[in-house]
ChimeraX commands (.cxc) that place a marker at each C-alpha (Angstrom):
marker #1 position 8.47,-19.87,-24.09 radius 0.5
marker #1 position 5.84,-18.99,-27.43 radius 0.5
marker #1 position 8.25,-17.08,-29.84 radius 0.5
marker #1 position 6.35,-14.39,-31.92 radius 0.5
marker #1 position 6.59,-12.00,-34.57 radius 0.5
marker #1 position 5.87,-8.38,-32.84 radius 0.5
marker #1 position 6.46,-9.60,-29.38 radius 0.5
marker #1 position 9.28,-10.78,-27.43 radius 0.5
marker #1 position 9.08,-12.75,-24.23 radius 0.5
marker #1 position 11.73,-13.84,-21.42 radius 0.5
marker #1 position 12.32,-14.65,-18.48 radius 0.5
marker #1 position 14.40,-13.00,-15.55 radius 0.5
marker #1 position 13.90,-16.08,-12.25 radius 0.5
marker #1 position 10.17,-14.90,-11.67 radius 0.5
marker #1 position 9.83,-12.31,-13.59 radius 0.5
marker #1 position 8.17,-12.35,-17.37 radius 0.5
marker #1 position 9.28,-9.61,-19.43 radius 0.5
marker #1 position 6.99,-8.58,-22.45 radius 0.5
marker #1 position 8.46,-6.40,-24.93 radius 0.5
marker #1 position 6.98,-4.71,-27.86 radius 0.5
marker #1 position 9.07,-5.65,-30.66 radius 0.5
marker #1 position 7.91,-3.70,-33.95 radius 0.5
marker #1 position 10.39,-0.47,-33.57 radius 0.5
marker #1 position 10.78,-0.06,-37.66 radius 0.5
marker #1 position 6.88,1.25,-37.30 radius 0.5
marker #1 position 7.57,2.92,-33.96 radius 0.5
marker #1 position 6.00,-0.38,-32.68 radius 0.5
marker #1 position 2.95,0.92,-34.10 radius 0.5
marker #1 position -0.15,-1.68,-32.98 radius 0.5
marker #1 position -1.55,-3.79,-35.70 radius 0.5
marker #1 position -3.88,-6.23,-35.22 radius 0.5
marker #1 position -1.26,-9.17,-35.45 radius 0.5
marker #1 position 0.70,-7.68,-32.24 radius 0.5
marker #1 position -2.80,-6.48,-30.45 radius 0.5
marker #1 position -3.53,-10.31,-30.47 radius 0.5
marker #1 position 0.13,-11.77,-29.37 radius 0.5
marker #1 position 0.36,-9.37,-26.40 radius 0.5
marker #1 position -3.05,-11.03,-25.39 radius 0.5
marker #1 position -1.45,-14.31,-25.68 radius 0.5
marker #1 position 1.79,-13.47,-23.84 radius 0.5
marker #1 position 0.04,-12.15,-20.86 radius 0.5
marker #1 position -1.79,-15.29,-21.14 radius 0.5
marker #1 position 0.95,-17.20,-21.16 radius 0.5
marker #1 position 2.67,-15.10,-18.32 radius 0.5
marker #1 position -0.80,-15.85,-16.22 radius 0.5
marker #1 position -0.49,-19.75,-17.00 radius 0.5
marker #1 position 3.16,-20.20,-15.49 radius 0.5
marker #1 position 2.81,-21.01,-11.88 radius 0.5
marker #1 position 6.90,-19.91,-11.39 radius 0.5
marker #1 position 6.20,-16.37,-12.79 radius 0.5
marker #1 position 5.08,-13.86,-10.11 radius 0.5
marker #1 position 5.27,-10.32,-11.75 radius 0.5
marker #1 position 5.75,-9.23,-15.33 radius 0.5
marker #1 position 6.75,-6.08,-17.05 radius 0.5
marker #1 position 5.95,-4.69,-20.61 radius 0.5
marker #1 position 8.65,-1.99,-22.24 radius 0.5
marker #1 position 9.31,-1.30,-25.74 radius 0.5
marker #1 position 12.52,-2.55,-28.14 radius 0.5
marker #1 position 13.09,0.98,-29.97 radius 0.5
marker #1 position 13.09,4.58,-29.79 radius 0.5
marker #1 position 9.43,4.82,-28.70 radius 0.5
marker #1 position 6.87,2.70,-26.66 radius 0.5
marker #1 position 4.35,2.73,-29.15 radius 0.5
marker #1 position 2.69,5.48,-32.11 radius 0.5
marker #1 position -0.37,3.67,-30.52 radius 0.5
marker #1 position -2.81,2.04,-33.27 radius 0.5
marker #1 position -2.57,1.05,-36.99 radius 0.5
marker #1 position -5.38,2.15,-37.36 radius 0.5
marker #1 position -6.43,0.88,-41.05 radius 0.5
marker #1 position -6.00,-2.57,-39.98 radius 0.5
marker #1 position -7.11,-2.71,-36.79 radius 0.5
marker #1 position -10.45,-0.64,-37.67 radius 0.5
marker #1 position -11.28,-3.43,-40.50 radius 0.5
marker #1 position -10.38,-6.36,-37.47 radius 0.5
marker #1 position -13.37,-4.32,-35.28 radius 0.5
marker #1 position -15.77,-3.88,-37.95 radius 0.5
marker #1 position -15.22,-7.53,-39.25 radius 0.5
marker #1 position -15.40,-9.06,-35.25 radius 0.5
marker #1 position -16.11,-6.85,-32.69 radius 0.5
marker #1 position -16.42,-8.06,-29.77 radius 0.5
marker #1 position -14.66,-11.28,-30.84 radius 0.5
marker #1 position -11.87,-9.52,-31.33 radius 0.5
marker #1 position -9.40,-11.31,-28.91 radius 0.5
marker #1 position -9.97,-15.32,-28.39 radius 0.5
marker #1 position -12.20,-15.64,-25.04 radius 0.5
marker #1 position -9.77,-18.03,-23.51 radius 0.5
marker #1 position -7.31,-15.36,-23.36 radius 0.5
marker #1 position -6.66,-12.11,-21.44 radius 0.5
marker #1 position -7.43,-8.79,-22.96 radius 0.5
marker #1 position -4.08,-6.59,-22.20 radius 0.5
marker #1 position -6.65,-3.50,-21.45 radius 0.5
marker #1 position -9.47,-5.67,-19.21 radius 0.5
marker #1 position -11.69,-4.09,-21.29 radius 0.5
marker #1 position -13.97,-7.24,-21.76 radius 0.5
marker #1 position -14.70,-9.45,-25.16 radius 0.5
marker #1 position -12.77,-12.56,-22.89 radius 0.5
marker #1 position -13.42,-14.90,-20.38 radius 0.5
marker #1 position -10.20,-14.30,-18.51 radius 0.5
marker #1 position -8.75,-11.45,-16.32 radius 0.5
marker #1 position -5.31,-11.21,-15.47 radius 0.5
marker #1 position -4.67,-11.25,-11.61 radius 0.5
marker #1 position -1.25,-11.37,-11.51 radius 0.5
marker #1 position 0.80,-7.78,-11.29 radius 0.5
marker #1 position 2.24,-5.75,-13.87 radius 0.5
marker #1 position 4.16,-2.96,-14.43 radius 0.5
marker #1 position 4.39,-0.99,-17.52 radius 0.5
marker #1 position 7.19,1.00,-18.44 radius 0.5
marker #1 position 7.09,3.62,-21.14 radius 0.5
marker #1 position 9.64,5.61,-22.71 radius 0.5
marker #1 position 9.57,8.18,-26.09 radius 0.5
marker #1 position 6.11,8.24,-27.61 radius 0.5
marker #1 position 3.53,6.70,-26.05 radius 0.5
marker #1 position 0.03,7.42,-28.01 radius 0.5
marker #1 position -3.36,6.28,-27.38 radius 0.5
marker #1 position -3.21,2.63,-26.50 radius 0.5
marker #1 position 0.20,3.15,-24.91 radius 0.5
marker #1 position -1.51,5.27,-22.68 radius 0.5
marker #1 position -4.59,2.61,-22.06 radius 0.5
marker #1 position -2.14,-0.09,-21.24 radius 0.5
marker #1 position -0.42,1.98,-18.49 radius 0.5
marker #1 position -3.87,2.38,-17.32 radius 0.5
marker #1 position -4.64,-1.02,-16.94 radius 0.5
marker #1 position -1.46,-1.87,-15.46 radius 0.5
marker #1 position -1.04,-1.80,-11.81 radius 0.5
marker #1 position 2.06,0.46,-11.98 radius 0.5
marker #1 position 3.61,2.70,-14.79 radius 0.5
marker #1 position 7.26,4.21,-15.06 radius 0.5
marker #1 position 8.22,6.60,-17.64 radius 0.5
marker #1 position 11.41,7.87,-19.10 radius 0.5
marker #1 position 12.07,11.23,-18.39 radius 0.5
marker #1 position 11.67,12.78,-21.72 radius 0.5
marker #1 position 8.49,10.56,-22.83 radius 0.5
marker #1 position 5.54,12.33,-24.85 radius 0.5
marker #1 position 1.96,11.38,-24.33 radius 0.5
marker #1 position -1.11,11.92,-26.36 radius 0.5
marker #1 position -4.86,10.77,-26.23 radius 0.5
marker #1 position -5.89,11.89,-29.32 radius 0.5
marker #1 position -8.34,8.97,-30.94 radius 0.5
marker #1 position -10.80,12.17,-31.50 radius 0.5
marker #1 position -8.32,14.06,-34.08 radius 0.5
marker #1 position -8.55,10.51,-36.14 radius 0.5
marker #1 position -12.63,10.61,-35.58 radius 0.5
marker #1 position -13.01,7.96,-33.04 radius 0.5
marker #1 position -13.02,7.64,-29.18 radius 0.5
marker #1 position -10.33,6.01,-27.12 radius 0.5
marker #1 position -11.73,2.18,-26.86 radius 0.5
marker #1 position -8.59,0.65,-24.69 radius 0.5
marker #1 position -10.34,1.80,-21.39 radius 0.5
marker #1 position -9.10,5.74,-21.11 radius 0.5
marker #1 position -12.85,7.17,-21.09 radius 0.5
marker #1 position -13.03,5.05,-18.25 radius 0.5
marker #1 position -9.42,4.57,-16.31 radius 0.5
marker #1 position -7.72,7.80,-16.96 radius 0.5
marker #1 position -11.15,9.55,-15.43 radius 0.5
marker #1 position -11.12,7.45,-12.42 radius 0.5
marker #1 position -6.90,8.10,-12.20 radius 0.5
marker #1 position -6.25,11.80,-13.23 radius 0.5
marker #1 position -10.27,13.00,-12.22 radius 0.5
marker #1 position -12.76,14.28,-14.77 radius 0.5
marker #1 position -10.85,17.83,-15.62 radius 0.5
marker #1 position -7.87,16.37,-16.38 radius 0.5
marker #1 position -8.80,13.60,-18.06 radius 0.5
marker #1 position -10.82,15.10,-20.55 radius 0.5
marker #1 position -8.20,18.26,-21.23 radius 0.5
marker #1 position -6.56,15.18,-22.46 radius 0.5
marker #1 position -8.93,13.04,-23.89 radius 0.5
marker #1 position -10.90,15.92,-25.73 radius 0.5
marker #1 position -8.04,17.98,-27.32 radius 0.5
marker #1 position -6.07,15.18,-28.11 radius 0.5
marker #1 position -2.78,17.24,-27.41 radius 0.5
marker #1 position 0.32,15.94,-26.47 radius 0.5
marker #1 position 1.86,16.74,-22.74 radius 0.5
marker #1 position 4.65,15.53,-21.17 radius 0.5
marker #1 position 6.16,13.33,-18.49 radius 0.5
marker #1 position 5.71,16.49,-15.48 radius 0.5
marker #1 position 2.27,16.25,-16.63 radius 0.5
marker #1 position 1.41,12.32,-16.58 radius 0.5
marker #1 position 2.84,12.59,-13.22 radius 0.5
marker #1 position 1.20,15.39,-11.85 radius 0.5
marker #1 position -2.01,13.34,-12.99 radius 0.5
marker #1 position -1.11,10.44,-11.15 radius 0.5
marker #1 position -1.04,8.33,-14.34 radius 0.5
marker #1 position 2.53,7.24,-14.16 radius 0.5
marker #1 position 4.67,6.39,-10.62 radius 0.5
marker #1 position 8.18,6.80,-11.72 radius 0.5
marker #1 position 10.03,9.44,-13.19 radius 0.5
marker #1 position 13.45,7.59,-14.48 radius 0.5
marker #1 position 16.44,7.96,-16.63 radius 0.5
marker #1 position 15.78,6.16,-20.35 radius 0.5
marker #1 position 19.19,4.01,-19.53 radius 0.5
marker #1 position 17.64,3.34,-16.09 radius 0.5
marker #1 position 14.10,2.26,-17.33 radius 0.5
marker #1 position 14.56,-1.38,-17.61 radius 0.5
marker #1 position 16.64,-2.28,-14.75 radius 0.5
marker #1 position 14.35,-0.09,-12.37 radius 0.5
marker #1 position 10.65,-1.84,-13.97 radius 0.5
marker #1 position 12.73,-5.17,-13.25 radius 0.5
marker #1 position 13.42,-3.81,-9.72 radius 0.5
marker #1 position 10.53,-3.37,-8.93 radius 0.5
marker #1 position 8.83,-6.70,-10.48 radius 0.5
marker #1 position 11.63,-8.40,-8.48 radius 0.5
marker #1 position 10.47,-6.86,-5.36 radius 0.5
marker #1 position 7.29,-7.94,-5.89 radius 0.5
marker #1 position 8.21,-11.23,-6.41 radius 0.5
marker #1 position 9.27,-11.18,-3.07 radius 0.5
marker #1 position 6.52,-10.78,-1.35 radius 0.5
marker #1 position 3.76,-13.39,-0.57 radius 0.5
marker #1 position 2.07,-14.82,-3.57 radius 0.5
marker #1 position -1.05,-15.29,-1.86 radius 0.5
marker #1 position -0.90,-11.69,-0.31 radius 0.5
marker #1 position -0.44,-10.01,-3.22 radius 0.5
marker #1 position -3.23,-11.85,-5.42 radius 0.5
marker #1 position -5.80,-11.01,-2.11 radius 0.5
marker #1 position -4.31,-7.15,-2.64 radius 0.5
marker #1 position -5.19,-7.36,-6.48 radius 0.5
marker #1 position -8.62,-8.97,-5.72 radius 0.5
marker #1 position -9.76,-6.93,-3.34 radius 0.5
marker #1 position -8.71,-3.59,-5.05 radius 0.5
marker #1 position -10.20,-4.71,-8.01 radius 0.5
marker #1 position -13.60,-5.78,-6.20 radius 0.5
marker #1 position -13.49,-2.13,-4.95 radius 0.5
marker #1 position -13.45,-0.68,-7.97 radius 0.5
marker #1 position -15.69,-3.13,-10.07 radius 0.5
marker #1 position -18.15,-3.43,-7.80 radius 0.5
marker #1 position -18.58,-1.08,-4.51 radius 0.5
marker #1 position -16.15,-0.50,-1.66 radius 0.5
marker #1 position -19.18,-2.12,0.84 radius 0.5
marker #1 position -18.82,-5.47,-0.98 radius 0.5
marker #1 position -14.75,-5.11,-0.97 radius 0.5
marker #1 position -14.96,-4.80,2.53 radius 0.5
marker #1 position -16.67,-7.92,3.54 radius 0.5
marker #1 position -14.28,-9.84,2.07 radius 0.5
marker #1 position -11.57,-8.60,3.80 radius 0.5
marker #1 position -11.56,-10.77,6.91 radius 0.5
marker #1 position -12.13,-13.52,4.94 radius 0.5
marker #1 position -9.20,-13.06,3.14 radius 0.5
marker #1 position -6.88,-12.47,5.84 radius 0.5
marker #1 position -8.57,-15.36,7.17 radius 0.5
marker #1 position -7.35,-17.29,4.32 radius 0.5
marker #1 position -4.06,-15.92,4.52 radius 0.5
marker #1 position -3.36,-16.23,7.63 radius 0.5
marker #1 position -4.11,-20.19,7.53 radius 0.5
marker #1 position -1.99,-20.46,4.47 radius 0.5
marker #1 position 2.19,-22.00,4.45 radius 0.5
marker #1 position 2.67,-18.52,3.68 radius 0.5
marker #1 position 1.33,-16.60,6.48 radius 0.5
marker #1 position 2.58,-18.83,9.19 radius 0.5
marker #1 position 5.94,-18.53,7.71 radius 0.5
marker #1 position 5.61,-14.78,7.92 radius 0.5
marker #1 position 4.60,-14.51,11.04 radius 0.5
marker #1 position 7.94,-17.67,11.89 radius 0.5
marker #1 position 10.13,-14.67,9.68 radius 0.5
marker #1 position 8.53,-11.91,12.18 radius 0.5
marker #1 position 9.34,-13.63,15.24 radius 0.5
marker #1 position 12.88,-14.91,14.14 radius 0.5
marker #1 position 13.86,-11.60,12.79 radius 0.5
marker #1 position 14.62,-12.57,9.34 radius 0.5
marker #1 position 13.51,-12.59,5.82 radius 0.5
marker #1 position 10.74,-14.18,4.78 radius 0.5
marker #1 position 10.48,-17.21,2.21 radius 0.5
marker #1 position 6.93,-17.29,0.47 radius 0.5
marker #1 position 6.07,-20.46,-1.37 radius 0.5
marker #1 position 2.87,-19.48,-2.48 radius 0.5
marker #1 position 1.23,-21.90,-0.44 radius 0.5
marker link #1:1,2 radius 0.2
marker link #1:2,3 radius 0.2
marker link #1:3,4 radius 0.2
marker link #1:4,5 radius 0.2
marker link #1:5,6 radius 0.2
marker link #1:6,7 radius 0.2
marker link #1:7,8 radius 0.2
marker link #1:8,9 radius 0.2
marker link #1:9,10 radius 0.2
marker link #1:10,11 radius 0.2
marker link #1:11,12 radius 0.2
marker link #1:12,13 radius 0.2
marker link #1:13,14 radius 0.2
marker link #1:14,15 radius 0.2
marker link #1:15,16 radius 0.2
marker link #1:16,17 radius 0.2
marker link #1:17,18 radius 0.2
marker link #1:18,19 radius 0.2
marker link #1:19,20 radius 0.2
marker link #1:20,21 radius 0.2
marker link #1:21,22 radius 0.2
marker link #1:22,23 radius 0.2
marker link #1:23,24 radius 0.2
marker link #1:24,25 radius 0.2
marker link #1:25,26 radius 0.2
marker link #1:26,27 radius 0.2
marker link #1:27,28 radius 0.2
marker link #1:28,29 radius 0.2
marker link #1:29,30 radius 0.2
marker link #1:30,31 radius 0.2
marker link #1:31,32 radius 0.2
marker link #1:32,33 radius 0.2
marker link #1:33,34 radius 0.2
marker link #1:34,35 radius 0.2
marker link #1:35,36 radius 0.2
marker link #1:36,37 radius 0.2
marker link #1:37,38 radius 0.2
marker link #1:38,39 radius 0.2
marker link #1:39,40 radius 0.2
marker link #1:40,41 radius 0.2
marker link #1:41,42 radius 0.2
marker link #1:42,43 radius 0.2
marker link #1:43,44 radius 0.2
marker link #1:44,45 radius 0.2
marker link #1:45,46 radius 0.2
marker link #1:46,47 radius 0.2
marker link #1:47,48 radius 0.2
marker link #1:48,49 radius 0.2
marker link #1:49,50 radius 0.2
marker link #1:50,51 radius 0.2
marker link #1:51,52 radius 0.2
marker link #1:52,53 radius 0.2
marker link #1:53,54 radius 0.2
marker link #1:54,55 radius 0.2
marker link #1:55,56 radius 0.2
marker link #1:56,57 radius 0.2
marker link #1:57,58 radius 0.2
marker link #1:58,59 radius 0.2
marker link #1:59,60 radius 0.2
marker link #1:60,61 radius 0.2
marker link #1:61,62 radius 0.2
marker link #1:62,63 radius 0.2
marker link #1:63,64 radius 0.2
marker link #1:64,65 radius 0.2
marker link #1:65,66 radius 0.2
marker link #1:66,67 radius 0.2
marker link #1:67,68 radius 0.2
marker link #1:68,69 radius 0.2
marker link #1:69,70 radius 0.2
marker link #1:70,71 radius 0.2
marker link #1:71,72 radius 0.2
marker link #1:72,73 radius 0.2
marker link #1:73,74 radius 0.2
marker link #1:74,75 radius 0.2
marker link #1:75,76 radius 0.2
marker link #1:76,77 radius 0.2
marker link #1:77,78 radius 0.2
marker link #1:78,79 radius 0.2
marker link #1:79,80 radius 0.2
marker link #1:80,81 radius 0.2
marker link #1:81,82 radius 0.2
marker link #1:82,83 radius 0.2
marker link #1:83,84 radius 0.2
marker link #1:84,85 radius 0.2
marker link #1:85,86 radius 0.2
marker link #1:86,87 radius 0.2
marker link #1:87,88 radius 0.2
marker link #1:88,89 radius 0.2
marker link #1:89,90 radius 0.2
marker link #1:90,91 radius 0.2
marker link #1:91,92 radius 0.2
marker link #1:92,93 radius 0.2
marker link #1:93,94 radius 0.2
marker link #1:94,95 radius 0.2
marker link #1:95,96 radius 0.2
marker link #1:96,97 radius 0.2
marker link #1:97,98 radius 0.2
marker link #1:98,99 radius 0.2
marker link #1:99,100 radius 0.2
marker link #1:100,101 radius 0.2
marker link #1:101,102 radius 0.2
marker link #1:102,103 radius 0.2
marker link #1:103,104 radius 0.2
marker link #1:104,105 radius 0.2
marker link #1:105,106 radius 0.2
marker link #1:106,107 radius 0.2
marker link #1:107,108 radius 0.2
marker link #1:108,109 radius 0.2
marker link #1:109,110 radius 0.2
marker link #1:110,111 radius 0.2
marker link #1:111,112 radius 0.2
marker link #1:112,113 radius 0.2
marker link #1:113,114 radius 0.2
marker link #1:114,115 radius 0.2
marker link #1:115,116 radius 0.2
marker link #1:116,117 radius 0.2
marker link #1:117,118 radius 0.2
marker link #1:118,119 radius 0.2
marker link #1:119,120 radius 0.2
marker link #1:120,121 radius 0.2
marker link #1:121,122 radius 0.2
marker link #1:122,123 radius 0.2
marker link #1:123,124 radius 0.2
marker link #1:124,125 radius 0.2
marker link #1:125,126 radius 0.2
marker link #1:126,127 radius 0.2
marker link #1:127,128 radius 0.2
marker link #1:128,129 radius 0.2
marker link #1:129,130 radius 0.2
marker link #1:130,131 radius 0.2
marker link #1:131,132 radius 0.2
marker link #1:132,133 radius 0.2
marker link #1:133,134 radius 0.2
marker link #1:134,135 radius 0.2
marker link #1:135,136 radius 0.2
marker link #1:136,137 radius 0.2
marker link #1:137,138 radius 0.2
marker link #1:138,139 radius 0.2
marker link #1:139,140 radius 0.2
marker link #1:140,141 radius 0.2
marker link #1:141,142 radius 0.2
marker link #1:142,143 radius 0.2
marker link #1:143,144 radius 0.2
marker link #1:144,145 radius 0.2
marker link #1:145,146 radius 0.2
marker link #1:146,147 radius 0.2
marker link #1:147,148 radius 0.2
marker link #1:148,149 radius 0.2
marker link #1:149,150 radius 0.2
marker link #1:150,151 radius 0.2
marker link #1:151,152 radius 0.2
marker link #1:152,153 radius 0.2
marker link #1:153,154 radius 0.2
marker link #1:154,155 radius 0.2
marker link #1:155,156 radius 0.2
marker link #1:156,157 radius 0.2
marker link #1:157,158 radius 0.2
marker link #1:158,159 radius 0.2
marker link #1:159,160 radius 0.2
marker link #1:160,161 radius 0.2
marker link #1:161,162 radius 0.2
marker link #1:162,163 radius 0.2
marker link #1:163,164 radius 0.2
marker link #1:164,165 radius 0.2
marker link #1:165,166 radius 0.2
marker link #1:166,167 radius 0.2
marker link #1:167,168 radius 0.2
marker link #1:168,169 radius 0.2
marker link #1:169,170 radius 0.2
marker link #1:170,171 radius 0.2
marker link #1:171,172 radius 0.2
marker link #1:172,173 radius 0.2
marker link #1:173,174 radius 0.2
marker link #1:174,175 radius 0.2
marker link #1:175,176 radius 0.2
marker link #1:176,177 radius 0.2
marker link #1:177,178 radius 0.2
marker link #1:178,179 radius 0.2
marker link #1:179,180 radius 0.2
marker link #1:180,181 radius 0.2
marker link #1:181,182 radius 0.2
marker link #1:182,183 radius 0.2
marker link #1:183,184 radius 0.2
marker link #1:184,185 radius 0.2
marker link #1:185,186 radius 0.2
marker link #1:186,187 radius 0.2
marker link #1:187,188 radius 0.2
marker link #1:188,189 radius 0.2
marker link #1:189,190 radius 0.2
marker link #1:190,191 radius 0.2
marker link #1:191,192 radius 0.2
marker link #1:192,193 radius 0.2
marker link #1:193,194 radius 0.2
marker link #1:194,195 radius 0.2
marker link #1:195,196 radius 0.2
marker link #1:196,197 radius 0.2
marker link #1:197,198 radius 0.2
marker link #1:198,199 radius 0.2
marker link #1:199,200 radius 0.2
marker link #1:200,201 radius 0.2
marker link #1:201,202 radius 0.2
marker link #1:202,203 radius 0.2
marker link #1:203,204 radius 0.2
marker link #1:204,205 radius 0.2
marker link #1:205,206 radius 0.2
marker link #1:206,207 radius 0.2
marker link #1:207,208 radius 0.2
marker link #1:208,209 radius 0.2
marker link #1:209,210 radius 0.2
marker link #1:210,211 radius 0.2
marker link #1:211,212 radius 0.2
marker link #1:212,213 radius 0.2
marker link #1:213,214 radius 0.2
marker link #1:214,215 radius 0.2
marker link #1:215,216 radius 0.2
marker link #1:216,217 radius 0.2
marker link #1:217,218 radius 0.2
marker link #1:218,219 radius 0.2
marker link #1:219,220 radius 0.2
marker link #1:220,221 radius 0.2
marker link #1:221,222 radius 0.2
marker link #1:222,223 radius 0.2
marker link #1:223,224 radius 0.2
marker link #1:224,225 radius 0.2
marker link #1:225,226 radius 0.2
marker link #1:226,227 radius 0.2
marker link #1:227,228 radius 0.2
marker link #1:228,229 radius 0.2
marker link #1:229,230 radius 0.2
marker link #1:230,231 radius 0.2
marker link #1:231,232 radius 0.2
marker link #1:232,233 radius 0.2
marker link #1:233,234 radius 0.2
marker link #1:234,235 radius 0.2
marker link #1:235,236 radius 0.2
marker link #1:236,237 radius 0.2
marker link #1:237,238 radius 0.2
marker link #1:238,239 radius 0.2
marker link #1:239,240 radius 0.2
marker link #1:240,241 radius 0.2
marker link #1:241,242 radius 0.2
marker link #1:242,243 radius 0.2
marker link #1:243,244 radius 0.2
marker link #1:244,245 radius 0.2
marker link #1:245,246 radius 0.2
marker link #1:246,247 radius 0.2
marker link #1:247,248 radius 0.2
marker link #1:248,249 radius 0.2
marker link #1:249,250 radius 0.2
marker link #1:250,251 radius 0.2
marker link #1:251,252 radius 0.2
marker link #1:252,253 radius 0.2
marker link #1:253,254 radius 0.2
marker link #1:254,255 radius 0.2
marker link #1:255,256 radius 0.2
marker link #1:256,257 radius 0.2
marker link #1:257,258 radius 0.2
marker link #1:258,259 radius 0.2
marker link #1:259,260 radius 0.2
marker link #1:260,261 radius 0.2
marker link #1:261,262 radius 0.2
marker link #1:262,263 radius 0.2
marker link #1:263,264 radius 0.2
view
């Protein structure tokens, strides 16, 4: 695996673990990290034996969200160019040729500012230590959020709540982000880990196949109209069903045991 300066990768059997390594800024984003956590989740994309990945924090918070000096002077200098267009942008919020279609989970603990909050968003799940602090507050600094909040945390929380948040820029708590829907999880900071890990493993469990149809087709949904999602839903199942995997889950159904996916 890539070694890198503000990020730090591993591997637990099929699970890639992304952490954000910068906790003597309060693993503050700067442009440097921004642009390794794009390659990482490239790199967890590219490895065939990975099935799930998780990104947590090394330090007493998840992240004071940006740096903003430097990254500003990165936008103004490249825009849209920001991240390389082979690779994924952690927040799906265009500039690349790549999505990631794998799952992730994001798991948050302390402080989690701005695009803390936008890369729980564009997760597929978020957990949070009990005693974390959010904000969205880009518009106390003069700017708008421009991770993907002005569009995922209205879709997740609905309008009213998302812009209490969005437009006052105060902080609320863990209750709150649940009550909101934009976190899962309620856990234990000692627990946080061990339960994102949990859950990845579970995931990795399942049918490889299966769950990049799920992903797909969600996605589709949301992208581009529920109409067009549902076409493709025979197809898919279609597809499943022909696949290594799906006879061997229907084999596992009929021999009452567990099943073994190959992701064929």
């Amino acid at each position: 695996m890539k070694s890198y300066t503000y990020i730090q990768t591993e591997k637990k059997g099929k699970v890639f673990c992304i952490a954000l390594n910068r906790p003597d800024v309060r693993n503050a984003m700067n442009t440097q990290m921004i642009l390794e956590l794009s390659e990482a989740l490239t790199e967890y994309e590219d490895d065939p034996e990975a099935r799930a990945a998780i990104i947590y924090a090394n330090g007493l918070h998840f992240t004071f969200g940006l740096e903003l000096e430097d990254v500003a002077k990165s936008i103004l200098e490249q825009g849209r160019n920001f991240f390389r267009r082979d690779f994924i942008n952690p927040w799906d919020t265009g500039g690349t040729d790549r999505i990631r279609k794998k799952p992730l989970i994001c798991a948050v603990h302390g402080f989690c500012l701005t695009l803390g909050i936008e890369l729980m968003l564009a997760s597929d799940i978020a957990i949070a230590a009990e005693k974390t602090v959010f904000a969205q507050m880009e518009v106390q600094r003069g700017i708008l959020p421009f991770g993907g909040a002005t569009i995922r945390f209205v879709r997740t929380a609905g309008w009213g709540n998302a812009m209490k948040h969005i437009l006052t820029g105060d902080s609320f708590d863990v209750a709150e982000a649940y009550r909101i829907g934009i976190i899962q999880e309620i856990v234990p900071k000692k627990e946080l880990l061990s339960r994102a890990i949990e859950l990845a493993e579970k995931i990795t469990a399942q049918a490889p196949l299966a769950i990049d149809a799920v992903l797909a087709n969600a996605r589709k949904a949301i992208e581009v109209g529920h109409l067009e999602a549902m076409d493709d839903l025979v197809p898919l199942v279609t597809d499943c069903l022909r696949s290594e995997d799906g006879k061997e889950g229907i084999r596992s159904l009929l021999e009452k045991r567990t099943a073994v996916f190959k992701g064929k």
